[in-house]
Structure formats: structure tokens, C-alpha cells
C-alpha positions in Angstrom: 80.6 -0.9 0.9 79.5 -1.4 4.4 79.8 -5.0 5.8 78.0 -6.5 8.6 81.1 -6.2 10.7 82.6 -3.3 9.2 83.5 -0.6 11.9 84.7 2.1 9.9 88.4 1.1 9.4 88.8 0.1 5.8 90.1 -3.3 4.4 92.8 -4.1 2.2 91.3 -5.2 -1.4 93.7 -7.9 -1.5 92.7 -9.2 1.7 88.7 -8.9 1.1 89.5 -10.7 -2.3 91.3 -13.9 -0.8 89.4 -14.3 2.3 85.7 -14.2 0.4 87.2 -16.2 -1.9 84.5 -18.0 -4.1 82.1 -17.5 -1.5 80.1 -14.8 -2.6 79.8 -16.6 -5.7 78.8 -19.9 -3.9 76.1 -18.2 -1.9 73.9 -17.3 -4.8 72.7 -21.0 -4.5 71.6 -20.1 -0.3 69.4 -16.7 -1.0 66.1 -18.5 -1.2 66.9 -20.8 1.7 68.4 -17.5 3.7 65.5 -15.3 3.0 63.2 -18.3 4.4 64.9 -18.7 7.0 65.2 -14.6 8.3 61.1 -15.0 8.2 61.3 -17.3 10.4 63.9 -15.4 12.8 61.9 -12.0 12.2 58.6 -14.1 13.2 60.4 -15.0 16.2 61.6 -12.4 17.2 57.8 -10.4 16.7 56.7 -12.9 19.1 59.2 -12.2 21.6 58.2 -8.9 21.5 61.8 -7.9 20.3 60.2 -6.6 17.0 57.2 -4.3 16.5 54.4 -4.7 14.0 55.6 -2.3 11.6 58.8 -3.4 11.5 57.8 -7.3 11.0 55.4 -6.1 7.6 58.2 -3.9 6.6 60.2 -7.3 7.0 58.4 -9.4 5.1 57.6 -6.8 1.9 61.0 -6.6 2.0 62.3 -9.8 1.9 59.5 -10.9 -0.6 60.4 -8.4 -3.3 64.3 -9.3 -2.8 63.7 -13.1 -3.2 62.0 -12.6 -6.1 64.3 -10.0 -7.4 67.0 -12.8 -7.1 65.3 -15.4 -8.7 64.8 -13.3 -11.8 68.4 -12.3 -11.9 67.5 -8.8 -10.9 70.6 -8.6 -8.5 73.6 -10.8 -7.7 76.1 -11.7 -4.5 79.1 -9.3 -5.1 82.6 -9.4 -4.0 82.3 -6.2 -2.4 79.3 -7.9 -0.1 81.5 -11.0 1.1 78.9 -12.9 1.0 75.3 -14.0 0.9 74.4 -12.8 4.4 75.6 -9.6 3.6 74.1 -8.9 0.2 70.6 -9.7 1.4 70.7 -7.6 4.7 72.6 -4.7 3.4 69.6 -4.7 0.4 67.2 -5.3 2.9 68.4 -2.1 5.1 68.6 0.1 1.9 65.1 -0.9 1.1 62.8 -0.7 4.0 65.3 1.6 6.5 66.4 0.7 10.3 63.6 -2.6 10.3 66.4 -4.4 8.3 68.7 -3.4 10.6 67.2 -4.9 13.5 66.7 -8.3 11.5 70.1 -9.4 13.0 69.3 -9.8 16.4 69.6 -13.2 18.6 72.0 -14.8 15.3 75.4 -14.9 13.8 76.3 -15.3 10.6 77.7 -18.7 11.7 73.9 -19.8 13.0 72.6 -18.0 10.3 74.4 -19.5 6.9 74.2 -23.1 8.7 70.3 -23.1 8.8 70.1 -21.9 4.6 72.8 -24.5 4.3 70.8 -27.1 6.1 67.6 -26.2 4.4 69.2 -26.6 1.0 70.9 -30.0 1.7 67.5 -31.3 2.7 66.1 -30.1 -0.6 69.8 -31.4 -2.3 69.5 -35.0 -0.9 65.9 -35.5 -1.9 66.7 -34.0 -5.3 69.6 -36.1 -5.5 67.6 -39.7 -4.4 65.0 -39.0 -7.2 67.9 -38.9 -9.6 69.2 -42.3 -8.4 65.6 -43.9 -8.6 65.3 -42.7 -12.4 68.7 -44.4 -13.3 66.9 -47.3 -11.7 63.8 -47.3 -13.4 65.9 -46.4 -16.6 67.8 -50.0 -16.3 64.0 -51.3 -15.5 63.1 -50.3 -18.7 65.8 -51.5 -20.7 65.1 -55.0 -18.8 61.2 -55.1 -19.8 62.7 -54.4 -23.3 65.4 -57.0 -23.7 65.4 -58.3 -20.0 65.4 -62.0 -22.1 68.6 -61.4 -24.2 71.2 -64.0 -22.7 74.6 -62.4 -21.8 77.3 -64.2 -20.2 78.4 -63.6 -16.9 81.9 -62.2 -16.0 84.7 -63.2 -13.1 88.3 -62.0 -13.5 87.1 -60.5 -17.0 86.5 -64.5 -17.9 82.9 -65.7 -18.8 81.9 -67.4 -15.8 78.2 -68.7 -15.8 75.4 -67.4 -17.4 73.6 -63.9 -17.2 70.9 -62.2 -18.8 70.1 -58.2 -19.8 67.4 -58.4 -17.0 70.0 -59.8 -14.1 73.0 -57.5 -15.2 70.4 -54.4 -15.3 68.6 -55.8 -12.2 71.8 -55.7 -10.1 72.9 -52.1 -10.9 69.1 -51.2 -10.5 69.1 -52.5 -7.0 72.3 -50.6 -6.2 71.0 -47.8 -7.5 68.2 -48.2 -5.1 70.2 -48.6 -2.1 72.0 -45.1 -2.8 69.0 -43.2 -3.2 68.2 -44.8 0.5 71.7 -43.2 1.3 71.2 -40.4 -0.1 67.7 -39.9 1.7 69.4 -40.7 5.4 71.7 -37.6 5.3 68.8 -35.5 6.1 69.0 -36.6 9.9 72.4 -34.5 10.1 70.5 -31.6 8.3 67.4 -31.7 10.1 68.4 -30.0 13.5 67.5 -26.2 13.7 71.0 -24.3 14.0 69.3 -20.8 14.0 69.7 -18.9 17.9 73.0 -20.7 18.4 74.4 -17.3 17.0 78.1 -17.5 17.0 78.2 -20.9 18.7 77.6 -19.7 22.5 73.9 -19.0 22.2 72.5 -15.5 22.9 72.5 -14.5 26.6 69.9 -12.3 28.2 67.9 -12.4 25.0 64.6 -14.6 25.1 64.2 -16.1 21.8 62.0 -19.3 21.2 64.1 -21.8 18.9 61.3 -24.0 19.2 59.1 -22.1 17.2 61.7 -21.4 14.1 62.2 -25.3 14.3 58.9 -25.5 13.8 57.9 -23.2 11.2 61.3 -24.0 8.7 60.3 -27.7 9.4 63.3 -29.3 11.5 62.9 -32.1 13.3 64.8 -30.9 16.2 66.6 -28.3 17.9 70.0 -28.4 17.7 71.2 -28.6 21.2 73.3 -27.4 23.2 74.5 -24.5 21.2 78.4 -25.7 21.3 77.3 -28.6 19.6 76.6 -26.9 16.6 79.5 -25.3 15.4 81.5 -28.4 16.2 78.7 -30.2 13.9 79.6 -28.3 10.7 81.3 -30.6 8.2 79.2 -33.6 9.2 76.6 -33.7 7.4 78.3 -32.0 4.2 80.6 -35.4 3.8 77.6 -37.5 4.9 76.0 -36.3 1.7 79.4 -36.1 -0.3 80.3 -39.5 0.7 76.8 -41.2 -0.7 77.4 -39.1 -3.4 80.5 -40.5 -3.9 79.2 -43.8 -3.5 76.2 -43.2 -6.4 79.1 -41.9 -8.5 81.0 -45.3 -8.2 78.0 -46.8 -9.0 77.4 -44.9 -12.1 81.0 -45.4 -13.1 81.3 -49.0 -12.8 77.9 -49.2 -14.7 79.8 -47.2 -17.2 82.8 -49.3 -16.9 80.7 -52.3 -18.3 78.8 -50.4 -21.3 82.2 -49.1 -22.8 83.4 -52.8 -22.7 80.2 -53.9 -24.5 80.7 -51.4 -27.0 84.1 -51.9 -28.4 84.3 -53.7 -31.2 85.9 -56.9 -30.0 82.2 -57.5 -28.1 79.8 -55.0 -29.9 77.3 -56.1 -27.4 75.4 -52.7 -27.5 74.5 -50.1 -30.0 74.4 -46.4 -29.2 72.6 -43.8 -31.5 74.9 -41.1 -33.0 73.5 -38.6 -30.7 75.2 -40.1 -27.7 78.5 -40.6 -29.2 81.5 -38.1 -31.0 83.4 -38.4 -33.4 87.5 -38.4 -34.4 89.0 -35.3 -35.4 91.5 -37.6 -37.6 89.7 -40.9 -37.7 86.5 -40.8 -40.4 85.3 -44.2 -38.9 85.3 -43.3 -35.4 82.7 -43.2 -33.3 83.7 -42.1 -29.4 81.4 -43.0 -26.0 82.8 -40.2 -24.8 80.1 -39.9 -22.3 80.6 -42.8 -20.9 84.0 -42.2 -20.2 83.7 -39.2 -18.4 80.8 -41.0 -16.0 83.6 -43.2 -15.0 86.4 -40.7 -14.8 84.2 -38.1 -12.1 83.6 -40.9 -10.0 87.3 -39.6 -8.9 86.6 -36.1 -8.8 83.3 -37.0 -6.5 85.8 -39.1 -4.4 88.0 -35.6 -4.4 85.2 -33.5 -2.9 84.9 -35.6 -0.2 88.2 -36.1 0.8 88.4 -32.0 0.7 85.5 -31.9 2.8 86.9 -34.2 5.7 90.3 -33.0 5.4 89.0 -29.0 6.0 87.6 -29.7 9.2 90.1 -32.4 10.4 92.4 -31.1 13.9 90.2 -27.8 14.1 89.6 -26.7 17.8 85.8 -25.9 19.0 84.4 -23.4 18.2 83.3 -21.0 14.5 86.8 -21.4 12.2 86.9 -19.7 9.2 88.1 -22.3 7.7 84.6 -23.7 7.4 83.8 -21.4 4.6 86.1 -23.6 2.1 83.5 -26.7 2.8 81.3 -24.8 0.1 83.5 -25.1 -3.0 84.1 -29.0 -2.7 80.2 -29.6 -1.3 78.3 -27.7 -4.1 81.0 -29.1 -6.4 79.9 -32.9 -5.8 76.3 -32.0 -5.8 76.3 -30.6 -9.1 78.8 -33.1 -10.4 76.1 -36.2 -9.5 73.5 -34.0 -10.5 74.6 -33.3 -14.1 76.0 -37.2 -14.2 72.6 -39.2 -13.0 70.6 -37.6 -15.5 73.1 -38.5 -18.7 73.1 -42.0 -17.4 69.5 -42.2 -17.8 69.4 -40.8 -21.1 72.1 -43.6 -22.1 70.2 -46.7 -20.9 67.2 -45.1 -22.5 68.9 -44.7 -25.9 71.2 -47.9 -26.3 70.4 -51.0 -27.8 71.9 -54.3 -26.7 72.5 -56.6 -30.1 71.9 -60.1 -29.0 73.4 -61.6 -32.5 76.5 -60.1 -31.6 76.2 -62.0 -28.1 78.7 -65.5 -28.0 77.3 -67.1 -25.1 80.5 -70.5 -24.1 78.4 -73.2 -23.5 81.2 -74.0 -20.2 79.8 -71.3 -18.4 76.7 -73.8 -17.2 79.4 -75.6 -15.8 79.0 -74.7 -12.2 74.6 -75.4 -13.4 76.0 -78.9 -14.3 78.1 -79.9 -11.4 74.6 -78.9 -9.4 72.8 -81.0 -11.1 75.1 -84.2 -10.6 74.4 -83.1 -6.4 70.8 -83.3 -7.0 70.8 -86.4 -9.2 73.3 -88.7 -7.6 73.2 -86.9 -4.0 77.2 -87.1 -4.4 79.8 -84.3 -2.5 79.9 -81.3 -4.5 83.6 -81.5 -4.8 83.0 -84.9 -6.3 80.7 -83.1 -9.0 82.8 -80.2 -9.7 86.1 -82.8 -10.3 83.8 -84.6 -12.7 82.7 -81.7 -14.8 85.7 -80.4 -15.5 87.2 -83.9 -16.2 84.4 -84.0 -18.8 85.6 -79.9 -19.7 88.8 -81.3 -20.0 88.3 -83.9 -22.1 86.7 -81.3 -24.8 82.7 -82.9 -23.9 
């Protein structure tokens, strides 16, 4: 099989297998966003007058059918291709005859997986935010249900003053909030227009107008000046995988607390049978399995970003092919937090806090009394917390 750099010489299998890697795999994700973006490019270039009429229609009936061919399953990435870039143009040339051939012009590879990349994080992030905002209005709903049922609330795993279902599912809500706002701000990194940078050095003598495919795939900007971009690559990919780690924390620490209320010391919540397993030994066992593994992929989302950073650490200027491996760990934590988020919300949704089970101490207004004391005899604070816990002391 021909490849878009093949000259004739052939390739050792081995080495076509380890250097595509998991990439052609990986890319099947990037078709839709690739074939939107060589629109754009073959638009340009028509306007440029670098691309006749014919060959623009021939173009676009092209790419059409193979985008929907895709999306129906109708044809996959191969090894054999190396990758996405590949697949669709050696398709595209097979299909409408030397117009696909001339679709390459004015970009790279480099320029042109970066701009499908950055399309499909700007879709990712968004996708991502409205997950974060339904955990959110999941704990809102819990709290209009049994927002009123008094909890206590917890310092150093004591009880510590009092809480309530609608202030414990408040605060996560709120955090949960905040990462969707994180999650949102990684589209300033994705939203500059890569596309004519070709391999990193721009395209000399050719007048292309990277203006206009800004324009048309919806960038904010131009990425400029050309060596900028390949030396951007990594950025925005642990942007995104570091808010997803931070959602994932969230989620886990959220977890942390539900598997706590569930045990059977505190049997503070209920959970239908549908969102827990059972023991292979243990008749009477009923696992939150789900739960725990919320809290355990906080770690692997943690993982992908520390892969992420530690591929493009120390690399020169320049296209490495070591960018390629930012794929596996990036796509890895998007689908992890997008396969968690949703699960979460089904929980909160499903569970059932008992408030008979709840033991509220009556010391935990402590800190309420010594307040009051301030208020009512205008003593020092420190005066008012040494009598309260003389009066703790002596058992009133």
C-alpha cells in the first residue's frame, strides 16, 4: 500500500507496525474533523486559484461520500495506511482520480492532523463541561429532595459542627461548577488555526490565505508565526488533561464520601440493587463497586497527564515524532471522564440518604455556642471557646 511519503522503496513490517503504533486506531475518532477541515483547505486553495472548478466538485463529492461511509462503519483506518491522513487521501485519490491528489498542497501532515485535533478538542471540552454541569444538577436534585436531612460535619474524620444533605451536596456542586469553567477555558489553546503552517516552516512561494480557513472552520485566530505551532503541540492536550484530572479528583473524593456513608458502621445512604454487585462467596454482600472504581481512575486520569507532559518535555523545535504518542494518553483521559461523569450522575440520582440512621453529637454546635457567648456577653472569643469546652468537659 502506497503511503503519502512512500517513494517506492519498501518498509520493513516490523518497522511500519511499531512506528504507527496505535495510531491508526486512534485516528478513527479525527475522520470527521479531518474531512472538515480538507474542505476548508480545498476551498482555499480554489480561491487561490491553485485548484480548478472541477477538481474542487470532484473534492467535495468525494469527501462527502467518504465521511459518511465512515460514520456508517463502511471502511476503517488500517495499519497498512499509518494513519488517518493517509486512509482518507489514499481513498479520496482512488475515488475521484488526480483531484485527490492535488488536495495536499500548501500542508503537512503535521499542520494537517493538528487542526482535526484542535477541532475535536473544542467539541471534547464542551462535551466534557456539559458532563460536569449534569453531576452538578444531579447533587441539585438530591438537595431539593433531602437538602433538609441534618448530617454532621467532618474534620480529621471527627464530627466537627453541623452539616446538612443540601451543604455537603452544595459544596461538590459548586466544585463541579468550577471544573466545567475549566474544562470550557482549554478551548483558547485549541482555538488558533494550525492549517498552512505545513510542516512547521510555512509554505514558501505558495499564496494561500490562512485567514479564510480560520474563518470558515471557526478559529478565533491564526496561529502565528508558523514555528510557533509545532512547538505548541502538547499544550493544550495537558491543558484539557489536567482539568480533566482535576474533575476526576472531584468525582473521586465525592466518591470517597458515599462509600463511607454506605458501610454499615454509618449506613447513611441506601443504593438500589442496580448500582451495586454482589459476593461470589458472601450471600449477604452487597459491593459499591462503582463507586470504588470512580475513586480509583482519578489516578489513571492523573497518569494520562503526567504521560502527556512527560512526552514533550526536553524535545528540540521543530515536528518530533514523538508527538504521535500524545494520542494514546489524551483520548485515554477523555474517555475515561467521559464514561465516569455520567455514572456519577446516575448514582446521586439513584441513592437514598436514610436520615434515621443519621447520629447527629449534640458537641458539634460547640463552635455555634462559643459564638453565641461573643454575641451575648461581647467577651474575646478565646474567652468563649475556654468556656464551652470547660462546660464539654464537665459532661453539660
Amino acid at each position: 500500500m502506497t503511503r503519502l511519503w512512500d517513494k517506492g522503496a519498501p518498509l520493513d513490517a516490523r518497522v511500519l507496525e511499531y512506528t504507527a503504533g496505535e495510531d491508526y486506531a486512534l485516528d478513527e475518532r479525527l475522520v470527521a474533523y479531518d474531512v472538515r477541515a480538507s474542505l476548508a483547505h480545498a476551498e482555499m486553495l480554489h480561491r487561490q486559484r491553485l485548484l480548478s472548478d472541477e477538481d474542487l466538485t470532484a473534492i467535495r463529492t468525494g469527501l462527502a461520500a467518504l465521511a459518511e461511509e465512515h460514520a456508517r462503519g463502511a471502511w476503517h483506518v488500517e495499519l497498512a495506511d499509518e494513519d488517518g491522513q493517509t486512509a482518507l487521501e489514499r481513498r479520496l485519490t482512488a475515488r475521484i482520480g488526480d483531484a485527490g491528489a492535488r488536495i495536499h498542497l500548501g500542508r503537512s501532515r503535521n499542520d494537517q492532523v493538528l487542526v482535526a485535533l484542535r477541532l475535536y478538542l473544542r467539541d471534547t471540552a464542551e462535551q466534557l463541561a456539559g458532563a460536569a454541569h449534569a453531576v452538578g444538577e444531579a447533587l441539585g436534585r438530591l438537595a431539593a429532595r433531602q437538602g433538609d436531612v441534618q448530617l454532621p460535619g467532618y474534620t480529621h474524620m471527627q464530627q466537627a459542627m453541623p452539616s446538612s444533605v443540601a451543604l455537603w451536596a452544595g459544596g461538590f456542586a459548586a466544585e463541579l461548577a468550577d471544573d466545567a469553567e475549566g474544562l470550557l477555558a482549554v478551548r483558547r489553546r485549541s482555538d488558533r488555526n494550525p492549517l498552512g503552517s505545513a510542516a512547521g516552516y510555512g509554505t514558501p512561494g505558495l499564496p494561500l490565505d490562512r485567514a479564510y480557513t480560520t474563518r470558515v472552520l471557526g478559529f478565533t485566530a491564526t496561529h502565528e508565526p508558523v514555528t510557533a505551532v509545532q512547538l505548541s503541540r502538547g499544550k493544550a492536550e495537558a491543558q484539557l488533561l489536567f482539568e480533566i484530572a482535576l474533575v476526576m479528583q472531584d468525582a473521586a473524593r465525592l466518591a470517597a464520601d458515599l462509600l463511607l456513608f454506605y458501610t454499615a458502621e454509618f449506613a447513611f445512604i441506601e443504593l438500589p440493587e442496580a448500582f451495586t454487585t454482589g459476593s461470589s462467596i458472601m450471600p449477604q454482600k452487597r459491593n459499591p463497586d462503582v463507586l470504588e472504581l470512580v475513586r480509583a481512575r482519578s489516578a489513571t486520569a492523573l497518569g494520562c497527564l503526567t504521560e502527556a507532559l512527560a512526552v514533550c518535555a526536553k524535545l528540540p523545535s521543530g515536528y518530533q515524532r514523538d508527538l504521535q504518542l500524545l494520542k494514546g494518553p489524551l483520548f485515554r483521559g477523555i474517555d475515561l471522564a467521559a464514561h465516569t461523569l455520567p455514572i456519577v450522575t446516575a448514582v446521586l440520582d439513584a441513592l437514598r440518604f436514610r436520615p434515621e440512621r443519621i447520629r447527629v453529637d449534640p458537641a458539634v454546635h460547640a463552635a455555634e455556642q462559643a459564638y453565641a457567648l461573643v454575641l451575648q456577653e461581647g467577651i474575646p472569643f478565646r474567652e468563649a471557646y475556654r468556656r464551652i469546652a470547660q462546660r464539654l468537659a464537665r459532661g453539660k
